[in-house]
C-alpha positions, -999 to +999 in steps of 0.1 A: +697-254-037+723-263-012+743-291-016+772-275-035+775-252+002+773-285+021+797-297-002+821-268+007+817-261+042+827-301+039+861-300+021+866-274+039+866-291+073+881-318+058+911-296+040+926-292+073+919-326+093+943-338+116+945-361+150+934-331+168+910-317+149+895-355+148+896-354+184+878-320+189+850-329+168+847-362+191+841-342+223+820-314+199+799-342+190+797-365+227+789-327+247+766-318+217+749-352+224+748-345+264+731-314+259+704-331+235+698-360+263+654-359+274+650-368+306+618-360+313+593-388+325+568-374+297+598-369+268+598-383+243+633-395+214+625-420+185+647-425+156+631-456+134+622-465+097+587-464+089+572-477+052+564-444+037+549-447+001+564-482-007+597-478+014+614-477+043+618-437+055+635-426+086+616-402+111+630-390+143+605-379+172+619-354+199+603-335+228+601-331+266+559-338+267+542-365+246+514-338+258+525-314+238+514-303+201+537-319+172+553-298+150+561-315+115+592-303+095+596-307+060+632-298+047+647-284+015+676-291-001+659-308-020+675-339+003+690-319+026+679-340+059+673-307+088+681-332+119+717-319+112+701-286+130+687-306+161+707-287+183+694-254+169+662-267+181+661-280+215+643-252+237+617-260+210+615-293+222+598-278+254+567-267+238+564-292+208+573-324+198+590-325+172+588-343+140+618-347+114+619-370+084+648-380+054+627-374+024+633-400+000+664-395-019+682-380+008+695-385+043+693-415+062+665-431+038+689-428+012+714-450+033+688-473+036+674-472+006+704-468-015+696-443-048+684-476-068+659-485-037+646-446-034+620-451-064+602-418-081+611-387-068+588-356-080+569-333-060+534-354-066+554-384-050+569-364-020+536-348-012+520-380-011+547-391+012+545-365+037+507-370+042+515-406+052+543-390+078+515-365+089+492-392+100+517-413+108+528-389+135+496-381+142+486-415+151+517-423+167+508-393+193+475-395+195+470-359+183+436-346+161+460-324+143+494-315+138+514-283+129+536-280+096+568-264+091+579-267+057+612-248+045+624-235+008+623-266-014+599-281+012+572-254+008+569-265-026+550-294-016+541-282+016+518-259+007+503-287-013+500-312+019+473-286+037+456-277+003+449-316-001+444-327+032+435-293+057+420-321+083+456-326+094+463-300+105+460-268+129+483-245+107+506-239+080+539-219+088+563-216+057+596-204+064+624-199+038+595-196+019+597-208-021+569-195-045+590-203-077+609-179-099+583-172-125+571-141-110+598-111-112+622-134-124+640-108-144+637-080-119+648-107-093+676-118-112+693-086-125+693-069-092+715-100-076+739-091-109+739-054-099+748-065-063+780-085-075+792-056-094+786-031-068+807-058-042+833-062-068+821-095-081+825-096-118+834-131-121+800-141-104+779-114-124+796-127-159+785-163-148+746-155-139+749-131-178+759-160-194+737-186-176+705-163-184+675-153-161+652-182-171+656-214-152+635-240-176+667-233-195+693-244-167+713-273-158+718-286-123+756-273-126+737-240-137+712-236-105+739-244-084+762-218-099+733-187-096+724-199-058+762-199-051+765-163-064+734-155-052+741-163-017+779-142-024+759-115-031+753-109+006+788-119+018+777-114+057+750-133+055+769-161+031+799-167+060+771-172+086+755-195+063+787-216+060+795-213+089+759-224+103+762-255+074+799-266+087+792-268+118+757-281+116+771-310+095+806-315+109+795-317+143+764-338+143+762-365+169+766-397+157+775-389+120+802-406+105+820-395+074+798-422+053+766-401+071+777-368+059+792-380+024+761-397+013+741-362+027+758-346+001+755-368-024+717-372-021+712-335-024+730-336-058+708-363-073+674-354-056+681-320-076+685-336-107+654-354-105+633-321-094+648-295-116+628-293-143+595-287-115+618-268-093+618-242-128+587-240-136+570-241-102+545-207-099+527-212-061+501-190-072+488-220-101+491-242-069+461-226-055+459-197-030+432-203-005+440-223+026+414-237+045+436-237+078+457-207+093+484-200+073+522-179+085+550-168+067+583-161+087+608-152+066+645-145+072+648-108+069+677-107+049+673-142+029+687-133-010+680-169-020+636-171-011+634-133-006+609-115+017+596-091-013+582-125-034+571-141-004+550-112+004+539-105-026+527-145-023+513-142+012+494-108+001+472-128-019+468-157+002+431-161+016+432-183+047+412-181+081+440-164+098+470-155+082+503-135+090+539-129+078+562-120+104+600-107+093+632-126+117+657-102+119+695-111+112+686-137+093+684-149+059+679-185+044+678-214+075+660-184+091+648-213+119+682-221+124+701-190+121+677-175+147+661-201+172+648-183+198+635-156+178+615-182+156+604-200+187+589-165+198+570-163+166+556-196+172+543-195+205+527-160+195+499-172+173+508-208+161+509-227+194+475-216+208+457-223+181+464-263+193+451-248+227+419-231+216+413-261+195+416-283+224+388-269+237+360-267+217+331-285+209+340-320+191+319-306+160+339-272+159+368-266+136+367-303+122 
């Protein structure tokens, strides 16, 4: 869903690259990397390969306290890798640890892996995958349970990692929250046409007229044209969102031009393989009842996963605890765009529930 903004925020960059500019993203990325140091005695920083449903997958571990709960991410895209945002994150890393991983097909497994080495890639296979990283990283910190953050592409199969295996974990929070484009897909779709129009934008709302509201009908080329306009729709929100995505990628410690070239890449091709679910997905035929506290915290003003579907979703969500929570001046990357806000959120009702769980009787809440 975002490649083709990675792709531009990229050239971009790249359009105007000179010694200097080389230079300044050298010292951008060394004090970016100075900033991200754990020194703690209890902290925790792993980056390392692990054999994740037949291959190698890379999975990075940060935090101040091993004591602390771990908070799993899964990332969109599809194969856009999140440890780009690391430094979005780090007063995070204070209250959990945690847990990042390149989906196969994208990021650093791809590097590894190469495209020919990445195997299947479809939602069955990548929920299969991240309940081996859950207990993975459960095991590797000695935690009962684990937290999940899955975002847009990722709570496709998220919500599908907690249905299976609720053991894992003390809670599901979906952010950038996907429940498919079955459900008010026309509505959806004609009111981001009447929003170009009003802006202006008649070259974006002839494109989405002539691509047609119904995604089982799209080509990759197509669902990246509609997110692009989509996204245009809001033109605020779109230059933070490129802006957030340039930098994000540009400036990442220890990325090389091979790192960010092959990021992009993988995005493309990951979507290719997952279009065809991507457009037919429906959460609701996913199931509905959760058998472990479930949170929504949507981007306020996200146009791309919008808070109306996502409520209409979480509405009819039956879980132990639930509850949807609105981040102001934010839209998609709603974690990213607004850290400390999100962070809030968390430590509200998600991080206690590790707490209170901590202390009950072994045969409680198991």
């Amino acid at each position: 869903m975002i490649w083709m903004v990675c792709a531009a925020a990229l050239a971009a960059a790249a359009a105007g690259l000179t010694a200097a500019l080389l230079i300044q993203r050298a010292l951008r990325q060394a004090r970016t990397a100075e900033a991200l140091r754990i020194e703690s005695a209890r902290g925790i920083v792993e980056e390392r390969f692990i054999a994740i449903g037949g291959i190698e997958q890379w999975i990075g571990i940060r935090g101040e306290d091993r004591d602390n709960p771990v908070l799993l991410l899964l990332h969109g895209g599809p194969g856009c890798s999140y440890s780009i945002f690391t430094p979005h994150l780090r007063s995070w890393e204070k209250y959990f640890n945690l847990v990042q991983w390149d989906q196969r097909g994208g990021g650093r497994t791809l590097s590894r892996t190469g495209k020919r080495g990445s195997g299947e890639i479809n939602f069955e296979r990548l929920t299969r995958d991240a309940i081996e990283v859950a207990e993975y990283a459960r095991a590797r910190l000695g935690k009962e349970r684990i937290f999940l953050l899955a975002s847009s592409i990722g709570s496709i199969f998220g919500t599908q990692v907690v249905l299976r295996r609720p053991d894992l974990f003390y809670a599901y929070v979906g952010t950038d929250q996907n429940v498919g484009m079955q459900r008010g897909r026309e509505e959806g779709f004609q009111e981001v046409v009447e929003r170009l129009r009003a802006l202006g934008l008649n070259k974006g709302a002839k494109a989405l007229e002539r691509i047609g509201a119904d995604p089982r009908r799209w080509s990759p080329d197509d669902f990246n044209t509609v997110a692009r306009w989509t996204m245009k729709s809001d033109p605020e929100g779109f230059r933070h969102t490129m802006k957030l995505l340039k930098d994000a990628v540009w400036f990442a410690p220890g990325w090389t031009f091979k790192d960010i070239r092959a990021f992009v890449a993988g995005m493309r091709k990951t979507l290719e393989k997952l279009l065809p679910e991507i457009a037919r997905y429906d959460a609701w035929q996913q199931g509905t009842r959760f058998e472990v506290p479930f949170f929504i915290f949507q981007g306020r003003d996200d146009v791309v996963t919008t808070p109306k579907l996502a409520k209409t979703y979480f509405d009819d969500v039956t879980a132990p605890v639930k509850r949807m929570a609105l981040i102001p001046n934010a839209g998609h990357f709603a974690a990213f765009m607004q850290p400390d806000q999100f962070l809030h959120e968390l430590l509200l009702d998600v991080r206690p529930l590790a707490e209170a769980h901590s202390v009950l009787p072994a045969h409680i809440g198991r």
